[in-house]
C-alpha positions in Angstrom: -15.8 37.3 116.2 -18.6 37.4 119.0 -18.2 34.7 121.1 -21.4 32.2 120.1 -24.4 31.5 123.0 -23.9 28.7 125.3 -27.4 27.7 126.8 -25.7 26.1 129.6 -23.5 28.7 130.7 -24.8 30.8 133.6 -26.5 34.1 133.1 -25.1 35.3 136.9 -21.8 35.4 138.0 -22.1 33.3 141.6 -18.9 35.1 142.7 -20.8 38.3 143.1 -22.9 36.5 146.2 -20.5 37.8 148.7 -21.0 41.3 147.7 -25.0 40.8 146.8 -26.0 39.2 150.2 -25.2 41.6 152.2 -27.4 44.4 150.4 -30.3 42.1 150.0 -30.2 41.7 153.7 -30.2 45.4 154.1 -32.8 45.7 151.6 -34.9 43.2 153.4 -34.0 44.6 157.3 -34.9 48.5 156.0 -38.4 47.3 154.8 -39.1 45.5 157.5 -37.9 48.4 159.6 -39.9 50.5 158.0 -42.9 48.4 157.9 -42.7 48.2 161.9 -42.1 51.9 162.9 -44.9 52.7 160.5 -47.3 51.3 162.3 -46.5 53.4 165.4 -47.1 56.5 163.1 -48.6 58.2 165.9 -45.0 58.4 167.7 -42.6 61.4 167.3 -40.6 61.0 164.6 -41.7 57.3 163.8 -42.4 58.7 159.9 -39.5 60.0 159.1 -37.9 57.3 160.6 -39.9 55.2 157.8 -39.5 56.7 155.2 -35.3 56.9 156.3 -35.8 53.1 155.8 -37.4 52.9 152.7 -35.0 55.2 151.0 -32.3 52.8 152.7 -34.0 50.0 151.0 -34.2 51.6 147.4 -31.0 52.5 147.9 -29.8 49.2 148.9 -32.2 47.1 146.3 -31.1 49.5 142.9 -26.8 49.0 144.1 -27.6 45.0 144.3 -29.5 45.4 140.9 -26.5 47.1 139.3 -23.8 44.0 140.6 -26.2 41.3 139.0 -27.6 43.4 135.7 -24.9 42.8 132.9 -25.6 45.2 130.4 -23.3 48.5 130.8 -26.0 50.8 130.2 -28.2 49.2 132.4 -25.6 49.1 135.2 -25.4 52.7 134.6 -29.1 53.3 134.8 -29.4 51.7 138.4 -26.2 53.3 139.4 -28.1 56.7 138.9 -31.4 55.4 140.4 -29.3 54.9 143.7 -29.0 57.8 144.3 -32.4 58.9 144.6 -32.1 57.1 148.0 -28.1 58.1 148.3 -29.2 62.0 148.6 -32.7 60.8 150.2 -31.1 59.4 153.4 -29.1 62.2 155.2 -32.4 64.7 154.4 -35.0 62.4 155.9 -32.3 61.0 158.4 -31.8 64.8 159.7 -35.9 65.4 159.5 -36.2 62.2 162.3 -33.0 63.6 164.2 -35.1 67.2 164.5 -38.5 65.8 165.1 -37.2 63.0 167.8 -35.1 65.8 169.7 -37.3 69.0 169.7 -40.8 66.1 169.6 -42.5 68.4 166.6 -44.1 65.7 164.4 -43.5 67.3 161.2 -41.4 70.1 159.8 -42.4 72.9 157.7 -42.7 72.5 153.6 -40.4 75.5 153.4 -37.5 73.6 155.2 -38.1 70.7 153.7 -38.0 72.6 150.5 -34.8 74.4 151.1 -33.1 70.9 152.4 -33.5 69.7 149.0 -32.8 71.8 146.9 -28.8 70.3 146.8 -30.2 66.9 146.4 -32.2 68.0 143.8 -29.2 69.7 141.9 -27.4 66.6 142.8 -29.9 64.5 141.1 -30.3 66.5 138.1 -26.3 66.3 137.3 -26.3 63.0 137.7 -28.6 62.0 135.1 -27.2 64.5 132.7 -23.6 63.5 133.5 -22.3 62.6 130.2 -23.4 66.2 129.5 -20.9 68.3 132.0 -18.9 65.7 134.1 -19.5 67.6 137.4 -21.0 65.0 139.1 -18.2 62.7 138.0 -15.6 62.9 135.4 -15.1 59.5 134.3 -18.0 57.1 133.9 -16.1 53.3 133.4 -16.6 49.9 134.1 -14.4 48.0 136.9 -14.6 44.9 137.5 -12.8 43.2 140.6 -13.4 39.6 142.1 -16.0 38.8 139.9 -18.0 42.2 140.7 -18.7 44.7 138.0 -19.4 48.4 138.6 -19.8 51.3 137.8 -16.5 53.5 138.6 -16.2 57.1 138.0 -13.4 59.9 139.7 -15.4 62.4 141.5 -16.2 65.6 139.8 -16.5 69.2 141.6 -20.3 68.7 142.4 -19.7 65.2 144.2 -17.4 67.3 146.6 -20.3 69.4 147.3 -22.7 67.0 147.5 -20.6 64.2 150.1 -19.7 67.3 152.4 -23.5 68.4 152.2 -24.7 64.9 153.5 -21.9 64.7 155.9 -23.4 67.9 157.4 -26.9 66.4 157.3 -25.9 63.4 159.1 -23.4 65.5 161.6 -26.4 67.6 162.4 -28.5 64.8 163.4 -26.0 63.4 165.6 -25.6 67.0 167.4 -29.4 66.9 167.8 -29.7 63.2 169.2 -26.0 64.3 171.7 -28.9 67.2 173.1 -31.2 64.6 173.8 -28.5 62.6 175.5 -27.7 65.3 177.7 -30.8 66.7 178.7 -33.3 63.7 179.0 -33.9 61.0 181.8 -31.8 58.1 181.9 -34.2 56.1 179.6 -34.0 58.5 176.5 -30.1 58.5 176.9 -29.9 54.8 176.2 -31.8 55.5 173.6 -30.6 59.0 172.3 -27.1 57.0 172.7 -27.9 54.0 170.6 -29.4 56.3 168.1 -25.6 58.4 168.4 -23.1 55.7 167.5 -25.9 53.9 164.7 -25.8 57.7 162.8 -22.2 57.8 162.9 -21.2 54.2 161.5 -22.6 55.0 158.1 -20.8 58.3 158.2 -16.9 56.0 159.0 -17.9 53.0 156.6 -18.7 56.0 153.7 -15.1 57.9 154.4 -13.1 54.4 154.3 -15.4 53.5 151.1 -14.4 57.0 149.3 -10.8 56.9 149.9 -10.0 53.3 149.6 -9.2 52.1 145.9 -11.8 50.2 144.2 -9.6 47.0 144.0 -9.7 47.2 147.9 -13.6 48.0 148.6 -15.1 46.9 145.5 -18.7 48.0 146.8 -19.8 51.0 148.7 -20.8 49.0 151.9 -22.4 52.4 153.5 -26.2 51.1 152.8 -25.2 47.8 154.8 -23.7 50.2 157.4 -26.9 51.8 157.7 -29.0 48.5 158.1 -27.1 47.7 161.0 -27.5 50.7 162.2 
């Protein structure tokens, strides 16, 4: 028998405000990043750096959708919108790492095109998951500490597509270590800073994947990246 309304009960679960905080904050800090280096559009790489942020933020903003959304279907639809930002971020993140080392403003549509095309794919299978299971081959519900999400086991295509963005985001960081090397002491602080931010994402994502979900409830990479 269905359990019957209670009017006075609740409709979020406050014990999810330890897990939700900390992506609305990175929401909020990747907008407002955004909003600032987009107004010094005329700087090398200052676009791509924006638009890095506002796929952080989408990213960020759809993951604390799905912990407060109760509905499983809905969870799983803003599961999958994450990841337009999820395979957004290392392609937009290597685009700034290119443009701020070699100072070319924009890149080419062609290499844009062709560093999409396994985000793309990626994209595709997961919205047509249920159809295949290569993205992921189980597609459940977990709930841990009062957080509910989406769990699924990774499927061959997730392999490809985490070692893919591990590349992307590798790549960048060899770009900004030229910089480092070959620029006057003012752009190493910088080239530096921009070093270690790239590759905190990149640990907090590996300890995220290969922790159990009743350890790291919540992929905390977006956070990673705010603070970054």
């Amino acid at each position: 028998m269905a359990e019957p309304p209670n009017p006075g009960r609740p409709d979020v679960d406050w014990s999810i405000l330890p897990y939700l905080l900390p992506l609305v904050t990175s929401t909020l800090v990747a907008l407002a990043v955004a909003v600032t280096v987009a107004r010094r559009s005329e700087r090398i790489g200052a676009r791509s750096l924006a638009w890095v942020m506002l796929a952080l933020a989408f990213w960020s903003a759809c993951y604390a959708a799905e912990l407060v959304v109760s509905a499983p279907e809905t969870k799983r639809v803003m599961a999958n919108l994450a990841y337009t930002g999820i395979v957004s971020v290392p392609v937009l993140w290597v685009v700034f790492a290119i443009e701020y080392a070699i100072g070319s403003q924009h890149l080419s549509r062609r290499h844009l095109i062709i560093l999409s095309i396994i985000p793309l794919i990626t994209l595709a299978l997961i919205w047509t998951e249920p159809a295949h299971g290569l993205m992921r081959r189980v597609n459940t519900l977990l709930t841990f500490r009062g957080v509910t999400i989406v769990n699924r086991s990774a499927g061959p295509w997730f392999v490809v597509h985490a070692v893919y963005s591990y590349v992307l985001i590798l790549s960048g960081a060899v770009l900004l270590l030229r910089v480092l090397v070959r620029s006057p002491y003012l752009y190493r602080r910088q080239a530096m800073t921009l070093l270690v931010a790239s590759l905190l994402p990149l640990l907090s994502n590996a300890v995220y994947l290969v922790m159990p979900r009743t350890i790291i409830p919540i992929d905390v990479t977006p956070i990673s990246f705010a603070v970054t």
